[in-house]
C-alpha positions in Angstrom: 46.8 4.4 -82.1 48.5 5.8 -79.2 48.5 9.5 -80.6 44.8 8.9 -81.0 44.4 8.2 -77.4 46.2 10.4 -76.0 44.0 13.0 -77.9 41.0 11.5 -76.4 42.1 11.9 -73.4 43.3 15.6 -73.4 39.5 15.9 -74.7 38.2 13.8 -71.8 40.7 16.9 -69.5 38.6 19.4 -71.7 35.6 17.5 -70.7 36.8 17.7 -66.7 37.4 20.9 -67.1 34.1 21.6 -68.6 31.8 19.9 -65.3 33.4 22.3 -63.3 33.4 25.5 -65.4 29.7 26.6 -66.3 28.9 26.6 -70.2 31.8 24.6 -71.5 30.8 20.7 -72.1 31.4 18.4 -69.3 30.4 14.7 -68.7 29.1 14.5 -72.3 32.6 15.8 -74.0 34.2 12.2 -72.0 31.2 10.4 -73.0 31.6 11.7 -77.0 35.5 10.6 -76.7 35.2 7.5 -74.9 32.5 6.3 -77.6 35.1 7.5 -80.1 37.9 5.2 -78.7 35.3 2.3 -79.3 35.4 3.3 -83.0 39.2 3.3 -83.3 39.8 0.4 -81.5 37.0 -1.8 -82.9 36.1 -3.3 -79.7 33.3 -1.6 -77.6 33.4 -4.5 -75.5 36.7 -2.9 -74.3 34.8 0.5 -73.6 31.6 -1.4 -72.0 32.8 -0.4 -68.3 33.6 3.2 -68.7 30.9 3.6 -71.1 28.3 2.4 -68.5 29.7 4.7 -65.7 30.1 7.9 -68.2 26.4 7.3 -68.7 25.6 7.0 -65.0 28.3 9.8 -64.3 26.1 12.0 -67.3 22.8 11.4 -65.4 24.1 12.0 -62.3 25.6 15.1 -62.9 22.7 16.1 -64.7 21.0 16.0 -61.4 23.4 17.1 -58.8 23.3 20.4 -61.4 19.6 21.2 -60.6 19.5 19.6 -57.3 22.7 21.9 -56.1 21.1 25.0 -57.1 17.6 23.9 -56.0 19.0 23.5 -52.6 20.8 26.3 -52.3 18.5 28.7 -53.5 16.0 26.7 -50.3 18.9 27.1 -47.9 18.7 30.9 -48.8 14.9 31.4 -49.2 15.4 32.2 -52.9 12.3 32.4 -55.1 11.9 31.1 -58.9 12.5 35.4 -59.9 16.2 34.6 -58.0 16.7 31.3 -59.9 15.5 32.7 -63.4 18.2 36.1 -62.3 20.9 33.8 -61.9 20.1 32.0 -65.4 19.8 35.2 -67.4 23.2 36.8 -65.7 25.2 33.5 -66.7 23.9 34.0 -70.5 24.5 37.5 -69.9 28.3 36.9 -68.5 29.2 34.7 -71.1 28.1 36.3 -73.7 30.1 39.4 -72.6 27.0 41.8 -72.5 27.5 42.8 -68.5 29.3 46.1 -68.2 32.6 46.2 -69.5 35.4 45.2 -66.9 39.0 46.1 -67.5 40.0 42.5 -66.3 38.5 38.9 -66.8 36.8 38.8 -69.6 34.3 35.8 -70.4 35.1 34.2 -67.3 34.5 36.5 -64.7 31.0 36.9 -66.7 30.1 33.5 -65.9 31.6 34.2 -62.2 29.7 37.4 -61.7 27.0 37.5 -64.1 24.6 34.7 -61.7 25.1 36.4 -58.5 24.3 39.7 -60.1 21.2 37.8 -61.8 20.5 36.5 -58.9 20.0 39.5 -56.5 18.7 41.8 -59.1 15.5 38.8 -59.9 15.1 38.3 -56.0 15.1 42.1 -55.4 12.4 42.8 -58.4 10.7 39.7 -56.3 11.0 40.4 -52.6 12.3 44.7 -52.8 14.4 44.0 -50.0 18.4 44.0 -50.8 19.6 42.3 -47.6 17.7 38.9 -48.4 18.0 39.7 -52.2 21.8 39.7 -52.0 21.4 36.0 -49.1 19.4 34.4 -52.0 22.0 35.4 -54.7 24.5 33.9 -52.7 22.7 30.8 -51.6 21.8 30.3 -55.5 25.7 30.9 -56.4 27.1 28.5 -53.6 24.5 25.5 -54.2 25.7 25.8 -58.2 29.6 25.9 -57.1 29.4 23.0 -54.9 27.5 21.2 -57.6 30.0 21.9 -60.1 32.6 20.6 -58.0 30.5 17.2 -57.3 30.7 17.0 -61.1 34.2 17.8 -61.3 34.8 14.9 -59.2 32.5 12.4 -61.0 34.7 13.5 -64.3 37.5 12.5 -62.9 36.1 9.3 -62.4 34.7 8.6 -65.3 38.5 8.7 -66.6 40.0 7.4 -64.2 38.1 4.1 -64.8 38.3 4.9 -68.7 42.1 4.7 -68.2 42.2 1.9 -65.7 40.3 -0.1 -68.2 42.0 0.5 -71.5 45.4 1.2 -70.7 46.4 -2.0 -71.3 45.0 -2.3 -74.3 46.9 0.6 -75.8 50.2 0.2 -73.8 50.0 -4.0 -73.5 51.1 -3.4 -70.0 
């Protein structure tokens, strides 16, 4: 049982991980392990807390994700064209088809691939680089500072998930 949750839990790190870092699973990958730990251990009224605050940490996230880009893009004077730049480079940087870099990989995609998105849609938009290039990093700050806000809801999602059912698993 133990092995089992420990296993959960380096799932629910996964999950941390994955609010902060774009394209890898976040508040959903906790919620997914924290419903699995009601399985193992027969008892979902032992998951009922966490389970209610995974939920509420999901939605919330959920929202801080479009209302952190929403507002930065405003704070820069970034259009929809900016926005939609900053979508296509992420796909684009994940998938690996930006220009080849002889360092980074994947993960630099993601980095780079939404600023570059970014100023190239607000430049096809506005034609002027200066406030192309202020809206690309308005649209790139507001999404970082979201992801952190969901880094730290994670957290506390399992936090509480650990608070609540240590005991149970440890009898301490």
């Amino acid at each position: 049982m133990q092995i089992i949750y420990w296993l959960l839990v380096a799932l629910m790190v996964v999950g941390i991980i994955g609010a902060v870092v774009p394209a890898i699973p976040g508040s959903s990958l906790i919620l997914t392990a924290i419903i699995i730990w009601g399985f193992v251990s027969g008892s979902f009224a032992a998951i009922k807390i966490p389970l209610i605050v995974t939920v509420f940490v999901l939605l919330l996230s959920i929202g801080v994700d479009f209302l952190a880009g929403y507002l930065g893009a405003k704070q820069a004077g970034a259009s929809k064209w900016g926005q939609i730049g900053a979508v296509v480079g992420l796909l684009l940087g994940f998938f690996g088809l930006l220009p080849t870099l002889p360092f980074g990989g994947p993960l630099l995609g993601i980095l780079l691939g939404p600023l570059l998105g970014a100023i190239i849609g607000e430049y096809i938009y506005q034609r002027n680089f200066l406030s192309s290039v202020k809206a690309g990093v308005g649209i790139v700050a507001g999404t970082l500072i979201g992801n952190l806000i969901q880094g730290v809801l994670a957290i506390a999602a399992v936090a509480v998930f650990l608070f609540t059912t240590w005991s149970q698993v440890f009898g301490a």
